[in-house]
C-alpha positions in Angstrom: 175.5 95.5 62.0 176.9 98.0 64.5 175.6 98.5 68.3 172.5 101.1 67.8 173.5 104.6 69.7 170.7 104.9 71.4 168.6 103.2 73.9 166.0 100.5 72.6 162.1 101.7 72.2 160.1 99.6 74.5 158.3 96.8 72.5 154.5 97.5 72.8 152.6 94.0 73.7 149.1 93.8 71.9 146.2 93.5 74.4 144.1 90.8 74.9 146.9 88.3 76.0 145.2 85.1 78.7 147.4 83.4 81.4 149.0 80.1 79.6 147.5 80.5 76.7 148.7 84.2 75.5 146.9 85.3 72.7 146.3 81.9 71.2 142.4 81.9 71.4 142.6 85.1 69.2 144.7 83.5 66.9 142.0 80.6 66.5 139.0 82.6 66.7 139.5 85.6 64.7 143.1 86.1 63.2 142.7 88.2 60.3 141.6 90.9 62.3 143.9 90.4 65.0 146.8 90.3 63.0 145.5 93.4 61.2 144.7 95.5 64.3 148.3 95.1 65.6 149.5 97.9 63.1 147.6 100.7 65.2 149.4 99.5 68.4 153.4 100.5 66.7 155.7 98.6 63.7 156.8 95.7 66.2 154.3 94.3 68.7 154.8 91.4 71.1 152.1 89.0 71.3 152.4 85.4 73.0 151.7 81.9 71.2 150.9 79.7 74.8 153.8 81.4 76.7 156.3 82.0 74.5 156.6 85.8 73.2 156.9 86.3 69.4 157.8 90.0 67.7 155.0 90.9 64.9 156.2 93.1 62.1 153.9 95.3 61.1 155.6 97.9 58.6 156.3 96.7 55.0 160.0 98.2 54.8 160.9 96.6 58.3 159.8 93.0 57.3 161.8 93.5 53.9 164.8 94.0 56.3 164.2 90.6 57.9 164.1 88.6 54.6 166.9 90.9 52.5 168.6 93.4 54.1 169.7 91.5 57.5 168.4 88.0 56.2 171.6 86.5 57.4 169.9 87.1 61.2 166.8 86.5 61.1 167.3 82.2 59.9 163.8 80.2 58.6 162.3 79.1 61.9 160.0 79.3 64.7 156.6 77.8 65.3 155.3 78.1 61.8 158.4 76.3 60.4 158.7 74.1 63.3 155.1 72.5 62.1 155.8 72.5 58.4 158.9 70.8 59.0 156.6 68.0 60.5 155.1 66.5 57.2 157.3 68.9 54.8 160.8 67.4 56.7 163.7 69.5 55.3 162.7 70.5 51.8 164.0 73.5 50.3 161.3 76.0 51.7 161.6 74.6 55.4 165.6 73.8 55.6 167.8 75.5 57.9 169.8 78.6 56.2 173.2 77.1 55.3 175.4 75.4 52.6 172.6 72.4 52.9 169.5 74.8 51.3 172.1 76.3 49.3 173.1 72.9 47.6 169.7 71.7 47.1 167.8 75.1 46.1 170.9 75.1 43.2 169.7 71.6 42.5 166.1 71.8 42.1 166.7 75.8 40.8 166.8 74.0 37.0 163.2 72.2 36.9 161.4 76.2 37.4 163.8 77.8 34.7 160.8 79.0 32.1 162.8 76.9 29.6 161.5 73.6 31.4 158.0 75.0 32.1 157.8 75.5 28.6 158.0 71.5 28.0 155.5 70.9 29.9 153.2 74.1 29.3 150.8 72.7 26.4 150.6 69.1 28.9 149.2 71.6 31.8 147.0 72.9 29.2 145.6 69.8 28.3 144.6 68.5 31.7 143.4 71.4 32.8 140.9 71.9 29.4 139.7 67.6 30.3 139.0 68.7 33.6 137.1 72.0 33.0 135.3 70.9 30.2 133.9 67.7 32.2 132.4 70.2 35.0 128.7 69.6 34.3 126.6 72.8 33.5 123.7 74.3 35.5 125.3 72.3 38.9 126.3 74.2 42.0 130.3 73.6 42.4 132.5 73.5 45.7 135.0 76.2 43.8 137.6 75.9 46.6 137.4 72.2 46.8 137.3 72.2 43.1 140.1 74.5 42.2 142.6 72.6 44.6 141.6 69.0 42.3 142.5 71.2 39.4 145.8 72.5 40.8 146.4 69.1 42.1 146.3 67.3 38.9 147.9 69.7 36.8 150.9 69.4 39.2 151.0 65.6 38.8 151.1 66.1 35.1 153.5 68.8 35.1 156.0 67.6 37.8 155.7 63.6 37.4 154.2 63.1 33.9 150.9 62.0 32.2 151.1 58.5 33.5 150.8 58.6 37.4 147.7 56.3 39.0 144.6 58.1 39.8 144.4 56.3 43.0 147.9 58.8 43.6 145.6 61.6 42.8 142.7 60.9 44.5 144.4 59.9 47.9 146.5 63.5 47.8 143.2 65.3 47.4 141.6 64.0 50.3 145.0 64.4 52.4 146.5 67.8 51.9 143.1 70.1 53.7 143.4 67.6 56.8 147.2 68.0 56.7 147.2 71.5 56.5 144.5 72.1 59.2 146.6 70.0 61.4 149.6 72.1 61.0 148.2 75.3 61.9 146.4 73.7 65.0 150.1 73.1 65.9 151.3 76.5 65.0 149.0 78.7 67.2 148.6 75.7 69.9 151.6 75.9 73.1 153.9 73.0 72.4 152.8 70.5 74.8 149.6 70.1 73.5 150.9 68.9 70.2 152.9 66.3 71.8 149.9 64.6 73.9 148.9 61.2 72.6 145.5 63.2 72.0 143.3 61.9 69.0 144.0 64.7 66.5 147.6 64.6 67.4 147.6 60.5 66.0 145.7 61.7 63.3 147.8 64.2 61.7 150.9 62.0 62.8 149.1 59.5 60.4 148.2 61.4 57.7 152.0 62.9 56.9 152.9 59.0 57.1 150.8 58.3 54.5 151.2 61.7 52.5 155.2 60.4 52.4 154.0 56.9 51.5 152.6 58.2 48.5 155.5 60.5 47.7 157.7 57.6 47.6 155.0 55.6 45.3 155.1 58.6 43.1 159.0 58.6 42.7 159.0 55.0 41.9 156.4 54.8 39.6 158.1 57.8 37.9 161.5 56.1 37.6 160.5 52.5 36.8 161.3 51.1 33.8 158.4 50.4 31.6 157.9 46.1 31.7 158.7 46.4 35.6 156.8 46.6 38.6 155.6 49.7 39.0 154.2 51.0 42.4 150.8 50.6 41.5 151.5 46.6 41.3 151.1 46.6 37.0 153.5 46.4 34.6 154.6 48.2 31.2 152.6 48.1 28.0 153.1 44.5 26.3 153.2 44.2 22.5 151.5 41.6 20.6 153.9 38.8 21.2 153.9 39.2 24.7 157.1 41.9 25.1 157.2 44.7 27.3 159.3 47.9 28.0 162.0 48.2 25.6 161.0 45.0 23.9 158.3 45.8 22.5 159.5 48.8 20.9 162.7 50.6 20.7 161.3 53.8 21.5 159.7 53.0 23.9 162.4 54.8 26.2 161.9 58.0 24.0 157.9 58.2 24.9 158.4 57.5 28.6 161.2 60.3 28.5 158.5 62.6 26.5 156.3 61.7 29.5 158.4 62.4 32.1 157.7 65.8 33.9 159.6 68.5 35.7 161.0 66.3 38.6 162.8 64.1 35.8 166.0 66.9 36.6 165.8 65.8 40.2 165.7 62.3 40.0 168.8 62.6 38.2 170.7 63.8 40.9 168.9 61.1 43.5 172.2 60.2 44.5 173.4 63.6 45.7 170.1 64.0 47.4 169.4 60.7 48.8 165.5 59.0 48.7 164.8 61.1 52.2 165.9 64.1 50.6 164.0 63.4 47.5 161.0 62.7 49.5 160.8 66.1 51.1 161.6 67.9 48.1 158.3 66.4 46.4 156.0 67.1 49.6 157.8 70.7 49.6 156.6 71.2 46.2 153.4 69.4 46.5 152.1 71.7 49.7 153.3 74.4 47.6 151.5 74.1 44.5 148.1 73.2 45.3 146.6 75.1 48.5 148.0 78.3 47.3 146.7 78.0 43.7 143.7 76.7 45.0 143.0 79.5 46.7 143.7 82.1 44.8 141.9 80.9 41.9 139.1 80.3 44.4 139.1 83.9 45.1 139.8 85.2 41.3 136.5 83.9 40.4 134.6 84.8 43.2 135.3 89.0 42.3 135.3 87.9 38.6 131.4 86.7 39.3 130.7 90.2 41.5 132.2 92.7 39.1 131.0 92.1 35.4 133.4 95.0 34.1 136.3 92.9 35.1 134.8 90.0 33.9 134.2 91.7 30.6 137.4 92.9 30.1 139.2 89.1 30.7 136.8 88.2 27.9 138.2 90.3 25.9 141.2 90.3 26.3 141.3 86.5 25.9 139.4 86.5 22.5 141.9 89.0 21.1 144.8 86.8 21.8 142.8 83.4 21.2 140.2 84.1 18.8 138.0 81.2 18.4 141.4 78.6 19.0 142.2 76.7 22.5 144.9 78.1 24.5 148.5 78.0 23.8 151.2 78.5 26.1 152.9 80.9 24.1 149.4 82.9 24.6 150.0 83.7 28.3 152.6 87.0 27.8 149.9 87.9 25.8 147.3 88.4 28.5 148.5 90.8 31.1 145.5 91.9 32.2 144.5 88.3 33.2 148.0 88.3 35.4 146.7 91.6 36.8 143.2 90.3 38.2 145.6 87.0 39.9 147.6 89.4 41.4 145.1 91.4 42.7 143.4 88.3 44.1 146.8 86.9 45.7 147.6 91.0 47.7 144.1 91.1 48.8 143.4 87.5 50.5 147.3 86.9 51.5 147.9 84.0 50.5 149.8 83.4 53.7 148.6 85.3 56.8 151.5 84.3 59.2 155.0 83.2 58.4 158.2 82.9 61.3 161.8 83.9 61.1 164.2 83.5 64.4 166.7 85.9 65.6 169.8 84.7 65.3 171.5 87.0 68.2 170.0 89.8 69.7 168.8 92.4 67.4 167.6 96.0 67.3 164.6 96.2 64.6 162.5 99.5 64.4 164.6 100.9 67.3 162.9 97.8 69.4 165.4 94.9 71.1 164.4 91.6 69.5 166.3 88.9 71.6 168.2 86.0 70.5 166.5 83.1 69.3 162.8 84.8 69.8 160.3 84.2 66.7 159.5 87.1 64.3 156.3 86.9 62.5 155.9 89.0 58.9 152.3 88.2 57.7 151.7 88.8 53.4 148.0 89.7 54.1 148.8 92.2 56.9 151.4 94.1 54.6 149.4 93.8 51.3 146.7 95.6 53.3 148.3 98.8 54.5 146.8 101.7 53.2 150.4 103.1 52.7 150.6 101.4 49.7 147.5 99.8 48.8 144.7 103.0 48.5 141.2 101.7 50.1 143.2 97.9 50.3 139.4 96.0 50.9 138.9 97.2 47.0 139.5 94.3 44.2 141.0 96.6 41.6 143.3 94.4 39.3 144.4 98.2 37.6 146.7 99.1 40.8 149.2 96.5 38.9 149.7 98.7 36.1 153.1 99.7 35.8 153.3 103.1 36.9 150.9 102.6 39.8 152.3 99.0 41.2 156.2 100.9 41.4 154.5 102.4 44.3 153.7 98.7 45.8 157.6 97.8 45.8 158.9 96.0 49.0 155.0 95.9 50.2 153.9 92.7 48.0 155.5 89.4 49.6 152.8 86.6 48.7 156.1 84.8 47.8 158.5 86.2 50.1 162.1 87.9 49.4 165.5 87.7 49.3 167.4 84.4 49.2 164.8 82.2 50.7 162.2 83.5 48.3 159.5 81.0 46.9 161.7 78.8 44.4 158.4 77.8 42.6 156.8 81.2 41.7 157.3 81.1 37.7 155.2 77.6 37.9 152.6 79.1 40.0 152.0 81.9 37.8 151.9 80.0 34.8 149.2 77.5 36.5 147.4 80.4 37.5 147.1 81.7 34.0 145.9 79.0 32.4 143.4 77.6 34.7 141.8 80.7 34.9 142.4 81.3 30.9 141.1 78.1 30.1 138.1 78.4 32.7 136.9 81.8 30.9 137.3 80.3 26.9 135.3 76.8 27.9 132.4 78.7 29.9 130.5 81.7 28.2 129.0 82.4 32.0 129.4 81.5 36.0 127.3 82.6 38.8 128.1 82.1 42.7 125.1 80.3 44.1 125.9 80.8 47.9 126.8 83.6 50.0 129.9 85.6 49.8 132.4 84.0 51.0 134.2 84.9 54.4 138.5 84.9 54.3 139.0 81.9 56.5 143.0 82.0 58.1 144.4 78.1 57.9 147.9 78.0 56.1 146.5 80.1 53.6 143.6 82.8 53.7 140.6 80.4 52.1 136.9 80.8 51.5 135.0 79.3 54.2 132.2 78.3 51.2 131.9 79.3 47.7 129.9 77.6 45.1 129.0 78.4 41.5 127.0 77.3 38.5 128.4 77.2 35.1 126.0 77.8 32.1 127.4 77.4 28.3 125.2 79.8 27.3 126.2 84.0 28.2 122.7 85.2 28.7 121.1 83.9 31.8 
């Protein structure tokens, strides 16, 4: 880029800011409206995390610079990536820019192809019908809580096969909320606290120990042979006489191939990644997958429940496609109005509220001096909210992603980022979307929230802070 020709505008600095601490206590207490109250004050404003400065983006067009335009200075980094980094190590969405994220984004680029989601689309479909059609009726459910299991085990199934231990299962559950509560603390909290042998430090320190633990359980159980030792301490499937693994039947190979899930194309290239590497990828993935599906599913029902015209209308349009027949995966391009509502949910509660880039040299952004190596924050909820582009934003109206209206939206909506670094896992996530909340809508006539409305909680993502529902199997109440 060439020098700018005039002088720098001074960087506004958003009030509020306390001695050591900056604006961290806003961050804790109340950061969805902080971070949305900084557009008012210009379209960069400096606020402090403890004492060091960081360079808020507030316009749309100037945060699509960062991650496209002049992506090659503004590197992954800063205080949000610094934390990930600590139980995500250098997977694909944390690694440093460079010919390492390049190598390994080309390697794990295959398993999201929509060919290889397709294998596994009617396995998805399968959990997730078990799972939904176990919920028992007339029973208030956690829908965040419960949204994140589903996510969570359609994953498994998807990315390591049908056959993974439940303990697996039910020991990622109860980690990933603790994990991810941890990491923020360490995002908006100065440095020094994070590295004080404080309880909650040891604890999260802990957790991603035994989060990676598990990971590496996972990989082995997924490449053992069947008749050896898996990572659960059992063996494969014996036959009569006593055989196991290939044995007892020749194909058996075949069915444990027909098993395997989307992380089968990685584990053949192991040896180009090495176990570490492997290790981070599956934690990248795993982080990835649940708590923003979760939540946005979370969310999807609770304005399905509190406007019945949308409701009817998904109903609808599901038993047009579907008639009185389960799901298919070949349904889902079939049911754009569904997608519609999922967007809608994902631009009004973020997912993300705050995400970091660094500055690679010194910069001129907006006609305001960004110095070298300072953190620059983009937030999806602060730009999916500006009334610029999203008309009365506060509004759940799935209908602004119809196709003439949403060209509007373009460059404003970055739930999944931009430009090189963009989420590698976005086809999946929309897929998982779809049929969860598909699936949800054909197995239950009606729902009905039995708590409060919700308020937008900011952790890693923007979640409910309680949400409950009842599920009848009958559609008059």
């Amino acid at each position: 880029m060439s020098a700018p020709t005039a002088a720098p505008i001074p960087t506004p600095t958003a009030p509020g800011r306390l001695p050591l601490i900056g604006h961290g206590l806003r961050l804790v207490r109340d950061p969805l409206p902080f971070i949305a109250s900084l557009r008012e004050h210009g379209s960069v404003v400096r606020i402090r995390i403890g004492p060091t400065p960081a360079y808020v983006v507030t316009d749309p067009a100037l945060a699509r610079r960062v991650l496209v335009t002049d992506a090659a200075h503004f590197p992954k980094g800063g205080k949000y990536y610094d934390a990930l980094r600590v139980f995500l190590g250098d997977g694909v969405a944390t690694v440093a820019d460079g010919d390492t994220h390049l190598r390994n984004r080309r390697l794990m680029q295959p398993m999201f192809s929509k060919a290889h989601i397709a294998e596994r689309g009617n396995a998805m479909i399968e959990q997730v019908r078990t799972m939904v059609s176990g919920w028992p009726a007339h029973e208030p459910r956690d829908m965040f809580a419960g949204m994140n299991e589903i996510t969570l085990a359609t994953f498994l199934v998807a990315v390591f096969g049908a056959d993974l231990p439940a303990h697996l299962e039910g020991e990622f559950t109860a980690l990933m909320p603790e994990i991810m509560r941890g990491t923020i603390r360490q995002v908006i909290l100065p440095p020094w606290i994070s590295r004080l042998p404080l309880p909650a430090n040891r604890a999260h320190t802990d957790r991603v120990a035994r989060l990676r633990a598990l990971i590496d359980q996972a990989i082995d159980h997924h490449t053992a042979p069947r008749g050896s030792a898996w990572a659960d301490g059992t063996s494969g499937p014996a036959s009569e006489d006593g055989a196991t693994g290939t044995e007892a039947c020749p194909h058996t190979s075949e069915a444990r191939r027909q098993q395997g899930g989307l992380f089968k194309t990685l584990i053949g290239v192991e040896d180009q990644l090495g176990r570490r590497q492997l290790q981070d990828e599956a934690i990248t993935l795993l982080a990835g997958a649940i708590e923003t599906t979760g939540t946005t599913l979370a969310w999807a029902l609770y304005e399905i429940a509190r406007n019945p015209a949308i409701e009817r209308r998904l109903r609808e349009e599901l038993a047009s496609v579907c008639e009185d027949r389960p799901l298919r995966y070949h349904d889902l391009d079939q049911l754009p109005y569904g997608r519609r509502v999922l967007q809608e949910a994902i631009r009004k509660y973020g997912v993300s509220w705050m995400v970091t880039r660094t500055t690679a040299r010194d910069i001129v952004l907006g006609g305001h001096l960004i110095p070298e190596g300072a953190d620059v924050v983009w937030s999806p909820y602060l730009h999916q909210h500006d009334p610029a582009y999203y008309p009365d934003p506060d509004t759940f109206d799935p209908d602004r992603w119809e196709t003439d209206r949403a060209a509007a939206t373009r460059g404003s909506f970055l739930a999944f980022g931009d430009g090189r670094r963009k989420c590698i896992g976005e086809n999946f996530a929309w897929v998982e979307l779809q049929i969860i909340l598909a699936t949800i809508l054909q197995l239950w006539p009606r729902f009905e929230m039995t708590s409060r409305p919700p308020r937008a909680q900011a952790v890693i993502t923007v979640k409910p802070d309680a949400l409950t529902m009842e599920f009848h199997s009958d559609s008059v109440g």
